[in-house]
VMD Tcl script that draws the C-alpha trace (Angstrom):
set ca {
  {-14.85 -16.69 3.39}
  {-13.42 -13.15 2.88}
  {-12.59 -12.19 6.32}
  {-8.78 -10.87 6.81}
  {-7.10 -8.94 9.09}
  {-9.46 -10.20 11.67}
  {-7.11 -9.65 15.12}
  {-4.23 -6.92 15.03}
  {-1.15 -5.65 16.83}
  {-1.36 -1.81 17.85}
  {0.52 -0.12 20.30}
  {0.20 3.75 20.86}
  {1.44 7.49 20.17}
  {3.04 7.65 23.51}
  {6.84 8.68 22.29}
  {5.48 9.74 18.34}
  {7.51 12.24 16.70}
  {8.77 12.94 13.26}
  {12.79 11.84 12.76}
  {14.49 12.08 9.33}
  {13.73 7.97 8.37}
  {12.09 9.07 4.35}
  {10.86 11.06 2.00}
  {7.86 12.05 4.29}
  {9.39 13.16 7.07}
  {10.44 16.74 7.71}
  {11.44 17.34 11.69}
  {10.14 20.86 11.34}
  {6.73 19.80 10.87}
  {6.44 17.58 14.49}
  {2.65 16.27 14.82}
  {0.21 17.57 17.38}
  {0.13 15.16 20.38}
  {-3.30 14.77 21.03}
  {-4.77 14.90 17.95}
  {-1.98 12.22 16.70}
  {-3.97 10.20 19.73}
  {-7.24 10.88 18.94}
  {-6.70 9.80 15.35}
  {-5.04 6.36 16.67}
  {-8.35 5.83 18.90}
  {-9.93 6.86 15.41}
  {-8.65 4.18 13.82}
  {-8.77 1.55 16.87}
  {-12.74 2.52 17.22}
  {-13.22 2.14 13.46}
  {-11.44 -1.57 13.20}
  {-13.27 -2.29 16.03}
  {-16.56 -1.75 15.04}
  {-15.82 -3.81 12.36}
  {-15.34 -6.84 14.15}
  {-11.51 -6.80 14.43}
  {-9.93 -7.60 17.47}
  {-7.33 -5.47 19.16}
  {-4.61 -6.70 20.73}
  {-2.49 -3.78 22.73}
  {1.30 -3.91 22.82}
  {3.46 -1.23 24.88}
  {4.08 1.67 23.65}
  {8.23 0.76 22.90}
  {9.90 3.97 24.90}
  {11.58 6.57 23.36}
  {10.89 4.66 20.22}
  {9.23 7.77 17.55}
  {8.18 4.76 15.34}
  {6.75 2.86 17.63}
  {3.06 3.25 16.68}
  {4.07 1.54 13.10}
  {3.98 -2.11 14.22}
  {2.82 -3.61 10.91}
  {6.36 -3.10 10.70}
  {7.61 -5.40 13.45}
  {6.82 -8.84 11.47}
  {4.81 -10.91 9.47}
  {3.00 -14.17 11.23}
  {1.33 -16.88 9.78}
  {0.19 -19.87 11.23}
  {1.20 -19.29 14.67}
  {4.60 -18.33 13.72}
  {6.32 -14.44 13.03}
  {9.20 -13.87 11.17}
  {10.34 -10.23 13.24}
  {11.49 -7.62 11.29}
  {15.15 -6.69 11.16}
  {14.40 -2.50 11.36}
  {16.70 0.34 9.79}
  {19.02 1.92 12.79}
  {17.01 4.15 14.04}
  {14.06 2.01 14.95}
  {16.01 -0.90 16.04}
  {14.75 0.18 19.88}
  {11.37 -1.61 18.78}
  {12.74 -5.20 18.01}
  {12.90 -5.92 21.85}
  {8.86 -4.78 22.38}
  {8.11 -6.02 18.93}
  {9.47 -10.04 20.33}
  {7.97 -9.64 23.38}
  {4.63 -8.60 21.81}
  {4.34 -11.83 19.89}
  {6.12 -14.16 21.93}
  {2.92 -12.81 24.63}
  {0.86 -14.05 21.81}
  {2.02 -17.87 22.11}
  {3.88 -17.29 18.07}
  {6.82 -18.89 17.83}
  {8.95 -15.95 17.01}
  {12.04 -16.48 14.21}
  {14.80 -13.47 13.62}
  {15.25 -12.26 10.20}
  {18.58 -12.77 9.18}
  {18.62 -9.53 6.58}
  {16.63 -6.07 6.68}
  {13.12 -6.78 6.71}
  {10.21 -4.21 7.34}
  {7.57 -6.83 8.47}
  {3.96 -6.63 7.15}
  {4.72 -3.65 5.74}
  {7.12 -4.92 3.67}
  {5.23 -8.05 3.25}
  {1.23 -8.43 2.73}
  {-0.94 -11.55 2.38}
  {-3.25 -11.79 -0.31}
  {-4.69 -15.56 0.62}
  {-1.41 -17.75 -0.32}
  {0.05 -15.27 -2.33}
  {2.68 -12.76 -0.63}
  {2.92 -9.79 -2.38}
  {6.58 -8.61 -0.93}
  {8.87 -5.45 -2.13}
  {12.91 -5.63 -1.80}
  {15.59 -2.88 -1.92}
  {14.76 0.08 0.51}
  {13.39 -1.82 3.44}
  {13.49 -5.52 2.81}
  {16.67 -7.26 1.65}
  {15.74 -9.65 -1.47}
  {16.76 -12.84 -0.06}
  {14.35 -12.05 2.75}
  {11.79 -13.51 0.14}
  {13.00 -17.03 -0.01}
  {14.07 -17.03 3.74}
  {10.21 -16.01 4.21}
  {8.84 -18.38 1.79}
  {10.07 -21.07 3.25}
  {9.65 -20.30 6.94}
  {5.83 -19.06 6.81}
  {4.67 -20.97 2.92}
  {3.31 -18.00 1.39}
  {4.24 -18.12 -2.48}
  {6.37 -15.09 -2.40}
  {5.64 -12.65 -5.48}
  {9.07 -10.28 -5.44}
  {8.38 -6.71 -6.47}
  {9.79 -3.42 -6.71}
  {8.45 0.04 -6.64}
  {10.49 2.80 -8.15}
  {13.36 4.84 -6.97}
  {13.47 8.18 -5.53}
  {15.35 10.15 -7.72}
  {17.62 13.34 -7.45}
  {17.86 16.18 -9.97}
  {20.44 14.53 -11.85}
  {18.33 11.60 -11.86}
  {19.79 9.70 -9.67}
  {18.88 7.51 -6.94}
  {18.44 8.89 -3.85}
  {20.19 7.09 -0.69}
  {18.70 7.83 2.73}
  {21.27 9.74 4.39}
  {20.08 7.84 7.80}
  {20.13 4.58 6.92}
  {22.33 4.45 3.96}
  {19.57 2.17 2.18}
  {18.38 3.51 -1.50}
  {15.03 5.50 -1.37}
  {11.59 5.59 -2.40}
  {8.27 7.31 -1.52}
  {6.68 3.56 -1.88}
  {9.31 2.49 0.43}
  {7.14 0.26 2.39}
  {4.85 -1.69 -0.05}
  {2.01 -1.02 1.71}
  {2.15 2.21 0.52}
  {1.99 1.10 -3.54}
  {-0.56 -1.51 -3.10}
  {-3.51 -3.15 -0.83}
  {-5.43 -6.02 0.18}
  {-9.12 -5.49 -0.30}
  {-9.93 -9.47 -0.49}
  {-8.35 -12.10 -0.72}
  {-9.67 -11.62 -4.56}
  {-9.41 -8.05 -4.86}
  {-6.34 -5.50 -4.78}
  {-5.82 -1.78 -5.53}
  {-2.42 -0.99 -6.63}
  {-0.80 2.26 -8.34}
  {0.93 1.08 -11.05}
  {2.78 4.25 -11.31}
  {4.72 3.42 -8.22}
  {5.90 0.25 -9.09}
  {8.83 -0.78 -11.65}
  {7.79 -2.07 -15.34}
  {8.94 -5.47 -14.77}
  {7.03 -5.40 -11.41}
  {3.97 -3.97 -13.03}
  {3.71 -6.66 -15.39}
  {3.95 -9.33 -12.69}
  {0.84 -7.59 -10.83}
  {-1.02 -7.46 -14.19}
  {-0.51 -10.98 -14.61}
  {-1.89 -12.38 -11.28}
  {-5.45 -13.83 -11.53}
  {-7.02 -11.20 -9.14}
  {-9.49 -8.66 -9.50}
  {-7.52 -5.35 -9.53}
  {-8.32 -1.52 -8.89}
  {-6.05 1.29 -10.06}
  {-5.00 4.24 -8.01}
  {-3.85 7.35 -9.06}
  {-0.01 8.60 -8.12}
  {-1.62 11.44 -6.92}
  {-4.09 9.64 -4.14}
  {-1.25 7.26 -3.08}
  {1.15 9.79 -2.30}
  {-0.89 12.74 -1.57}
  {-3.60 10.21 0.41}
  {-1.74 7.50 1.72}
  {-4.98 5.51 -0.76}
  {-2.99 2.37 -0.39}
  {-2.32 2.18 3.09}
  {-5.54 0.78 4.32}
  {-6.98 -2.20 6.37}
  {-9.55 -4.22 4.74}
  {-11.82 -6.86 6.45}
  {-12.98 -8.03 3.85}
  {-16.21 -6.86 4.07}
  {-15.19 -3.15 5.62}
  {-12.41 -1.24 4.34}
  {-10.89 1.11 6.99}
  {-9.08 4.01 4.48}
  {-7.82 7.51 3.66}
  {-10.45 10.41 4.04}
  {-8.49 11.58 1.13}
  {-8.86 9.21 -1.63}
  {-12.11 9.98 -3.36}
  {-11.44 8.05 -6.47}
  {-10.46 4.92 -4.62}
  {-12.96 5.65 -2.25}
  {-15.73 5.20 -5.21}
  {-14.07 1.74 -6.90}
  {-14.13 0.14 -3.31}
  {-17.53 0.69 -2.84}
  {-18.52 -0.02 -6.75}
  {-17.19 -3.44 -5.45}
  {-19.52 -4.00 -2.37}
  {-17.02 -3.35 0.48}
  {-18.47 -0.76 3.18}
  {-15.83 2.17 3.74}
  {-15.24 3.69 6.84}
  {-12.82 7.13 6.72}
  {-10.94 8.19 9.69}
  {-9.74 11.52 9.38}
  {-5.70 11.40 9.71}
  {-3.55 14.35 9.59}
  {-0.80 13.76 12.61}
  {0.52 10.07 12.04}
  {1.31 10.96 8.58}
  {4.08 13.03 8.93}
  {5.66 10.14 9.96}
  {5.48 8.60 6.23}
  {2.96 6.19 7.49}
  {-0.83 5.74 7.76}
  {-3.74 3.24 8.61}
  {-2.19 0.01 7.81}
  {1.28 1.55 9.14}
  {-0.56 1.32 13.02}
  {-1.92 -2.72 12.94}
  {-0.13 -6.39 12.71}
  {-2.35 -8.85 11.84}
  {-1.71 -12.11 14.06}
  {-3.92 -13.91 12.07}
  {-2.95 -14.66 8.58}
  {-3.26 -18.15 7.42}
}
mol new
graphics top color blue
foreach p $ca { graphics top sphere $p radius 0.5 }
foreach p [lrange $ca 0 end-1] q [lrange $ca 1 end] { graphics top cylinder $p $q radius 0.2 }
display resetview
């Protein structure tokens, strides 16, 4: 069986807004209200219709993050590891807990930065995971051995200034990237099948990705950071992703996966998109 990402985590746009957290976000460029809600019901009604199952979470208050809660854990087997979130977003851990703990999961603290599922995604036993901007690296073996995914430890690269160096964010005193999240860099079609830039990922981590025995797609720079490509939710059968990744678009459906292509304009300016807004409960 292909199915994935078969019951999810969202919450809402009720406190959205645009804070200075990466690369993406610009505070002069705040997102229009309603439409930022009418592309989140975009999204729920588009999951939904493929057979996912919502599960709603409060909107954490005064939380401009909040709708991102694929970045409030990772769960497995009727456990979640909860994220450990950069200062600014640390107002979600409390709703984030309470979320899952409603959900029966046994709910375990991280004991170092760690972004969640966004950080962090399942590709059957395999757990593709990134380290240095939002995930501490000894996250990976504290998640391996809590949850039993066999952790595969990557890195995207750095954002750079114009002396070539990298970039720390001058919020959370982290180093940078655009692929900050991994879910931005890479994706989970099938348990079989991934699409991954390899332009956003570091040599030696592009050479552990080439390596795996999975069926892989290749997306452009441009579509993952101009169309959020990788940041999509996949059924297995029905991939839910960017209205703005033609070229990705076409190698999904050269594989036999339906596509289904919200239009999102709004929740981006918060550096995140599609996969950004669900937590799957589910993995096993």
């Amino acid at each position: 069986m292909n199915n994935i990402n078969q019951t999810v985590l969202m919450s809402g746009v009720d406190y959205f807004s645009v804070e200075e957290l990466n690369p993406y976000s610009d505070r002069t460029n705040q997102p229009d209200k309603l439409t930022a809600a009418e592309e989140f019901l975009s999204i729920k009604r588009a999951l939904e219709s493929s057979g996912v199952t919502i599960v709603r979470a409060e909107s954490p208050k005064s939380c401009q993050d909040g709708i991102y809660t694929a970045n409030w854990g990772l769960c497995r087997n009727g456990v979640a590891v909860l994220s450990s979130l950069p200062n600014m977003r640390q107002g979600e851990e409390i709703y984030a807990r309470e979320a899952l703990e409603a959900q029966g999961l046994e709910v375990i603290p991280a004991p170092y930065r760690f972004s969640g599922q966004g950080d962090a995604l399942p590709c059957g036993n395999l757990l593709l995971m990134g380290q240095t901007y939002r995930t501490d690296p000894r996250m990976h073996q504290f998640v391996a051995d809590e949850l039993g995914f066999e952790v595969i430890s990557l890195e995207t690269v750095p954002q750079l200034d114009n002396g070539r160096k990298p970039v720390i964010n001058k919020v959370t005193g982290w180093p940078d990237s655009f692929f900050y999240d991994i879910d931005l860099a890479v994706s989970i079609l099938t348990p079989e099948l991934i699409a991954w830039c390899p332009e956003a990922f570091t040599k030696p981590s592009q050479e552990k990705i080439r390596g795996l025995s999975l069926e892989k797609i290749e997306v452009s720079l441009e579509e993952a950071t101009e169309g959020f490509a990788c940041n999509l939710v996949s059924t297995g059968t029905t991939v839910i992703m960017s209205n703005h990744a033609p070229q990705l678009q076409a190698a999904i459906e050269a594989h036999g996966l339906k596509i289904i292509t919200p239009e999102i304009t709004e929740l981006s300016k918060g550096g995140g998109y599609i996969r950004c807004t669900t937590l799957t409960l589910d993995n096993n």
